[in-house]
DSSP file (Angstrom, degrees, kcal/mol; ACC not computed):
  #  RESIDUE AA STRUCTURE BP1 BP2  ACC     N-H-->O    O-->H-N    N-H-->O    O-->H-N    TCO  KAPPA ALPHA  PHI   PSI    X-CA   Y-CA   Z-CA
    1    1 A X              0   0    0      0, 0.0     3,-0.0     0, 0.0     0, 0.0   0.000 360.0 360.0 360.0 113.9   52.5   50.6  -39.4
    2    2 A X        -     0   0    0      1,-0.1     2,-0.4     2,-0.0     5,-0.1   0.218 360.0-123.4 -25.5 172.3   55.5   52.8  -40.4
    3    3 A X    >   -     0   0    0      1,-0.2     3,-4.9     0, 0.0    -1,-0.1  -0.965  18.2-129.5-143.9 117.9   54.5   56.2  -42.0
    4    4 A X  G >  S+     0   0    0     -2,-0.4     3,-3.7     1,-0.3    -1,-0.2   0.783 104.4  73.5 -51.9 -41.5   56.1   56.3  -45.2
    5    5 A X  G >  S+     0   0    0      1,-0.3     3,-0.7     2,-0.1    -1,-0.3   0.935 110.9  33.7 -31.3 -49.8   57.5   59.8  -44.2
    6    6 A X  G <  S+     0   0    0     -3,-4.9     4,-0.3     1,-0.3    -1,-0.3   0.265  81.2 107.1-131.8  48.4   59.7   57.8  -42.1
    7    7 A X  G <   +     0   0    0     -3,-3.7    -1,-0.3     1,-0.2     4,-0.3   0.043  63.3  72.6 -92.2  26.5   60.3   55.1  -43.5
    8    8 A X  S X> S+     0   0    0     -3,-0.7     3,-2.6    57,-0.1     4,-1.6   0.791  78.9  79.2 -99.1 -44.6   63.7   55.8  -44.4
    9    9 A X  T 34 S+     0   0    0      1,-0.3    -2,-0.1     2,-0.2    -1,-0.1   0.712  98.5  35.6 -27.4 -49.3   65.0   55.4  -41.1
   10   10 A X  T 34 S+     0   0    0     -4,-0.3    -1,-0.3     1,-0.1    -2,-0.1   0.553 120.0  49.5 -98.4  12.0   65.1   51.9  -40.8
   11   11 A X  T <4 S+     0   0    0     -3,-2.6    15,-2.5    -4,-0.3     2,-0.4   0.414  99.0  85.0-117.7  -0.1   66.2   51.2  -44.7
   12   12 A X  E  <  +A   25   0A   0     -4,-1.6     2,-0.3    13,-0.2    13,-0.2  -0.937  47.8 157.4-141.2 156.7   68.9   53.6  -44.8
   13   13 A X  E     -A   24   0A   0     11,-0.9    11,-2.3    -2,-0.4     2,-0.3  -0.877  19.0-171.8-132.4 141.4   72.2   53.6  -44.0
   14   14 A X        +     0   0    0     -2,-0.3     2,-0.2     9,-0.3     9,-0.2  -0.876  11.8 168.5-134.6 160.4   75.5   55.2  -44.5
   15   15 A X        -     0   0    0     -2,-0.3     6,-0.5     3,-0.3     9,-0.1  -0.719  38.7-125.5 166.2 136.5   79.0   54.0  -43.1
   16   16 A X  S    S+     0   0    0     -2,-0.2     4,-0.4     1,-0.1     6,-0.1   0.819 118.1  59.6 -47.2 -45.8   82.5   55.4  -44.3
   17   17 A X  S    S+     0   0    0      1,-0.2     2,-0.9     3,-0.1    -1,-0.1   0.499  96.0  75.0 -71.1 -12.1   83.3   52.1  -45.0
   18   18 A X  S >  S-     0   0    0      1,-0.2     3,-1.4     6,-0.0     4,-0.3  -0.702 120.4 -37.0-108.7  78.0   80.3   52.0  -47.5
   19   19 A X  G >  S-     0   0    0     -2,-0.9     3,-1.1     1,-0.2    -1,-0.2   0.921 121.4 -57.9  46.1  31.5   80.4   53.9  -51.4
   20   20 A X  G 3  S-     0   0    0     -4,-0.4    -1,-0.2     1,-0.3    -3,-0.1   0.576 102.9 -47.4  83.1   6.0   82.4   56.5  -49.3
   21   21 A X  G <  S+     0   0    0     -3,-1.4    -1,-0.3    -6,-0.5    -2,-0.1   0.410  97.0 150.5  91.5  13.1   79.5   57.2  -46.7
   22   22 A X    <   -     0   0    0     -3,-1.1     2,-0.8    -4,-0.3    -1,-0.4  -0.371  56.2 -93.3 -48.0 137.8   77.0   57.6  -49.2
   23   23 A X        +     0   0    0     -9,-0.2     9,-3.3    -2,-0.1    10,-0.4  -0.659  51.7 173.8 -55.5  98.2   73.6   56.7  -48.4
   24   24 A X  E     -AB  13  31A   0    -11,-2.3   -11,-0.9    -2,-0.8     2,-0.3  -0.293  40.5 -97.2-105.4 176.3   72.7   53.3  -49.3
   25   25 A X  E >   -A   12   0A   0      5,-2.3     3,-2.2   -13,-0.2     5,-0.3  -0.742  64.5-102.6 -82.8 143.2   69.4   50.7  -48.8
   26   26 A X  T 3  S+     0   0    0    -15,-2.5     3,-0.1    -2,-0.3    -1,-0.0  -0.393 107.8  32.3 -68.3 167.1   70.6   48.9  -45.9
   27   27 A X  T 3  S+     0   0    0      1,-0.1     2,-0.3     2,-0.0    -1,-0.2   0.190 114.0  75.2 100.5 -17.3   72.1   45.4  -46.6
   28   28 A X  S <  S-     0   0    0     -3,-2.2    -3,-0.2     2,-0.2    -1,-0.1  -0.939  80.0-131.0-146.7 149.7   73.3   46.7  -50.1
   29   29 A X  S    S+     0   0    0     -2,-0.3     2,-0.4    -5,-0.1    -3,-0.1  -0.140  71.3 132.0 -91.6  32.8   76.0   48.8  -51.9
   30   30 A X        -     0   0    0     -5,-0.3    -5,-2.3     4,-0.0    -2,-0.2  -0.813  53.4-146.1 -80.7 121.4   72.5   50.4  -53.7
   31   31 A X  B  >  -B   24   0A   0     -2,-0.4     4,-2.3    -7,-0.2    -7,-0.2  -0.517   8.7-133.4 -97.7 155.3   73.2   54.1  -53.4
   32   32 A X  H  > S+     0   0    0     -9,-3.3     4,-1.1     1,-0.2    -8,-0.1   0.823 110.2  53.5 -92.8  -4.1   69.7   56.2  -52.8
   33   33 A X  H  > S+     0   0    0    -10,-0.4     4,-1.1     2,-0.2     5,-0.2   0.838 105.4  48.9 -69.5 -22.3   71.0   58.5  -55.4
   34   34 A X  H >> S+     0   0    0      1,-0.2     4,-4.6     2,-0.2     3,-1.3   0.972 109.2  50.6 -64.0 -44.8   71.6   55.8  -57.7
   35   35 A X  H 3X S+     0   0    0     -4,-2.3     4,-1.4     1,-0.3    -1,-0.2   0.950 113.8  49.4 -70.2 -29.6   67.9   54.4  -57.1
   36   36 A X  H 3< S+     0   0    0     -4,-1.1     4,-0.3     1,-0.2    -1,-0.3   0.471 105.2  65.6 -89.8   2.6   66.3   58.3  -57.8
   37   37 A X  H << S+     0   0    0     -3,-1.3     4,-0.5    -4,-1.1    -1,-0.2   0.722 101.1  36.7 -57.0 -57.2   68.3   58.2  -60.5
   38   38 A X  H  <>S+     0   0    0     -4,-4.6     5,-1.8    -5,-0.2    -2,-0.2   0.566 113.0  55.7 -86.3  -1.2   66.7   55.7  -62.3
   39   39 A X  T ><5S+     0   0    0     -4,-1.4     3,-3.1     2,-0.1     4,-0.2   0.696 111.0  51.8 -88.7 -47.1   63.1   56.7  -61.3
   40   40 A X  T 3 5S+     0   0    0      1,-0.4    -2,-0.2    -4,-0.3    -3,-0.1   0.835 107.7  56.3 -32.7 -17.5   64.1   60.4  -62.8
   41   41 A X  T 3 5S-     0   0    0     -4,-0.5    -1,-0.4     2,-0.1    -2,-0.1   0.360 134.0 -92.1-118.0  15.8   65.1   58.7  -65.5
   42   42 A X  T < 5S+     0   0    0     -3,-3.1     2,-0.2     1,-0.6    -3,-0.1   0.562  71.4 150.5 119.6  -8.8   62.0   57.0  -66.3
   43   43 A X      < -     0   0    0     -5,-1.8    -1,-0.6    -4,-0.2     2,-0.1  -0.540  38.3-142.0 -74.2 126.1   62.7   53.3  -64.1
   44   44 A X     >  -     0   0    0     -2,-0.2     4,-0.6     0, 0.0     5,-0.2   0.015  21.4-112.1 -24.5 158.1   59.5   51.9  -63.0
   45   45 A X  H  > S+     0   0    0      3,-0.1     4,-0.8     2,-0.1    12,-0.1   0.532 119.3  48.1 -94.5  -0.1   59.5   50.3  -59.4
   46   46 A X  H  > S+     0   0    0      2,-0.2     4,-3.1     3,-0.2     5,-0.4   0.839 105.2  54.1 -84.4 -61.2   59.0   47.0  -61.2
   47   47 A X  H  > S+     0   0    0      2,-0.2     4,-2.2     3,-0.2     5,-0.3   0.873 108.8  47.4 -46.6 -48.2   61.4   47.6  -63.3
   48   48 A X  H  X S+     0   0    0     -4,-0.6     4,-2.2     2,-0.2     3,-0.2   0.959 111.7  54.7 -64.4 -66.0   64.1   48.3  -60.4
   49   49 A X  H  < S+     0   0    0     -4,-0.8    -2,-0.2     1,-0.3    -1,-0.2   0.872 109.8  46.9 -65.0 -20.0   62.9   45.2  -58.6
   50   50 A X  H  < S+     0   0    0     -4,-3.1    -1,-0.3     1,-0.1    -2,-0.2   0.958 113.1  40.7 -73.3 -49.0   63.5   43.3  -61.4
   51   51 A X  H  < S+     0   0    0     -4,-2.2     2,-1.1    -5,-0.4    -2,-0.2   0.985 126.9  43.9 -62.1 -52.9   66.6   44.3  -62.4
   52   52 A X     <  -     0   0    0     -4,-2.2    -1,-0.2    -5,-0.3    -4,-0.0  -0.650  59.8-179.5 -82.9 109.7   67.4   44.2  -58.4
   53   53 A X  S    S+     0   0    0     -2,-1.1    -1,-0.1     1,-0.1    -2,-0.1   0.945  79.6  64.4 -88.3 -14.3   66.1   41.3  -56.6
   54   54 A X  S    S+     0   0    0      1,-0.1     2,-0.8     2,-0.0    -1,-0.1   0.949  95.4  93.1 -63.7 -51.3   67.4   42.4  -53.0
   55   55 A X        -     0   0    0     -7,-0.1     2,-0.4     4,-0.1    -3,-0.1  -0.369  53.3-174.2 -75.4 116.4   64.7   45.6  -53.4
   56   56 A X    >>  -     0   0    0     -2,-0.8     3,-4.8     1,-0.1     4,-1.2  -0.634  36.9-105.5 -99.6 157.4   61.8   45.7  -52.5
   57   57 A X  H 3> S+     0   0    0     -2,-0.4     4,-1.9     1,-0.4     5,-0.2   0.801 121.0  49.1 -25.4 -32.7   59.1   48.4  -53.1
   58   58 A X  H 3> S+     0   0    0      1,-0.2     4,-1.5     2,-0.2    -1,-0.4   0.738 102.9  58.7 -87.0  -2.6   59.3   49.7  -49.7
   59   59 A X  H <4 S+     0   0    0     -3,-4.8     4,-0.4     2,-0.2    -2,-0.2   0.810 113.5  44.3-109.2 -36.0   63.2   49.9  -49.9
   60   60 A X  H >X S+     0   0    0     -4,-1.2     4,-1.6     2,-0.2     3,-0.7   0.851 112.1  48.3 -57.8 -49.0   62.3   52.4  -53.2
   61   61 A X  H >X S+     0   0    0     -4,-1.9     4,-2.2     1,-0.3     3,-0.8   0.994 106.5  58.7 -61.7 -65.8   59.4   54.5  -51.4
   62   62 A X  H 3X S+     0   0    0     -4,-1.5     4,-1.1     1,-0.2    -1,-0.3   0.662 105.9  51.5 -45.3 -22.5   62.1   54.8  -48.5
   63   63 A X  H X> S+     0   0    0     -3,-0.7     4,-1.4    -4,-0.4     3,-0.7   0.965 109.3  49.9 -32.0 -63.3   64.7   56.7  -51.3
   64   64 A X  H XX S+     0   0    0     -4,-1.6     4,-1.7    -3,-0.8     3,-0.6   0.947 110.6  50.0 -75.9 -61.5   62.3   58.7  -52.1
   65   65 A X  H 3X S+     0   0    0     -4,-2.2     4,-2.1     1,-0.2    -1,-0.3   0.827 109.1  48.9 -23.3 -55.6   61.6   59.5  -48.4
   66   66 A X  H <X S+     0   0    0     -4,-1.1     4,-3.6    -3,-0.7    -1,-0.2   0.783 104.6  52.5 -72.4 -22.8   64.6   60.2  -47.5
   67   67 A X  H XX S+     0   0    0     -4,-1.4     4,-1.3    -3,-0.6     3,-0.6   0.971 116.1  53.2 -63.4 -65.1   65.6   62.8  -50.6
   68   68 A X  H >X S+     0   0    0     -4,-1.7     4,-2.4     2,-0.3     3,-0.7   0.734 106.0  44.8 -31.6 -67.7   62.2   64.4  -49.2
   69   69 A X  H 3X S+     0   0    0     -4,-2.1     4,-1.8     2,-0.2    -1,-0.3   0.929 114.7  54.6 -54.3 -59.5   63.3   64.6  -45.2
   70   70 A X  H << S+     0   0    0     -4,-3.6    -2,-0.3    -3,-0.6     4,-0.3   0.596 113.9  42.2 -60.5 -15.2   67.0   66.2  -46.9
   71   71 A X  H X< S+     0   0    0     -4,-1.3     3,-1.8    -3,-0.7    -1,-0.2   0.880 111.9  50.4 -87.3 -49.3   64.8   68.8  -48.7
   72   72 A X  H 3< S+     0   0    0     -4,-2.4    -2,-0.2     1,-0.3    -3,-0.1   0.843 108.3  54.4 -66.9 -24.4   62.6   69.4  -45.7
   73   73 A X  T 3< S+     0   0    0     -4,-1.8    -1,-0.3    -5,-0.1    -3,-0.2   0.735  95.2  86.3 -62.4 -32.0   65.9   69.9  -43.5
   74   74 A X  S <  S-     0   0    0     -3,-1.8     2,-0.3    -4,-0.3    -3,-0.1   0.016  86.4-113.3 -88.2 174.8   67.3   72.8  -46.0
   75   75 A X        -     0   0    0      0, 0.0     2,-0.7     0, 0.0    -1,-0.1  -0.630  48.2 -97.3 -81.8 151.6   66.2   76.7  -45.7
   76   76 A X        +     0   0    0     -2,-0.3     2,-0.1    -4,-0.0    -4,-0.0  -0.873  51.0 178.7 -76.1 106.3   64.2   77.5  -48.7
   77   77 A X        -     0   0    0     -2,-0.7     2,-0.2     1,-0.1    -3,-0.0  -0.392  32.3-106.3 -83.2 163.0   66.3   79.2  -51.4
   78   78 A X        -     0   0    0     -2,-0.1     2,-0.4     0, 0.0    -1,-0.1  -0.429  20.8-130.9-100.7-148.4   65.0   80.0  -54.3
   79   79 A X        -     0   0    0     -2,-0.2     2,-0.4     2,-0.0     0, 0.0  -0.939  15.7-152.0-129.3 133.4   65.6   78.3  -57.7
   80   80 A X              0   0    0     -2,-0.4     0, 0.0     1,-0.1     0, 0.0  -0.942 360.0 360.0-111.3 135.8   66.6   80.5  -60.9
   81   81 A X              0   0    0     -2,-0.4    -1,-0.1     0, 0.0    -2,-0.0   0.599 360.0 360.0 -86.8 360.0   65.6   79.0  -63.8
């Protein structure tokens, strides 16, 4: 069983060729900012998979995954509120 930690690996992908080399779900021009957009904003995972029928729940947990792996990568600044 995959480990959700690294489950982005095999559901995203980026390409030049592809929303400019943006990170997408593979198979689809679905950006993974676009999809952590709409949970920030209040989007369900139900809600996404309805409105998207190509995603499925693990192709949302893998967003989330990935944003999570680009955070862990950074130095820790801090944040001024």
């Amino acid at each position: 069983m995959e480990s959700i930690k690294d489950s982005w690996k095999i559901r995203i992908h980026s390409s030049p060729e592809i929303l400019g080399g943006k990170p997408v779900i593979k198979g689809t021009r679905i950006s993974v900012s676009f999809i952590l957009n709409l949970i920030s904003n209040g989007a369900t995972f139900e809600e996404i998979m309805d409105e998207y029928k190509d995603l499925s729940r693990d192709d949302i947990k893998a967003c989330i995954a990935y944003a999570i792996h680009l955070i862990d990568l950074k130095e820790p600044s801090r944040l001024s509120a």
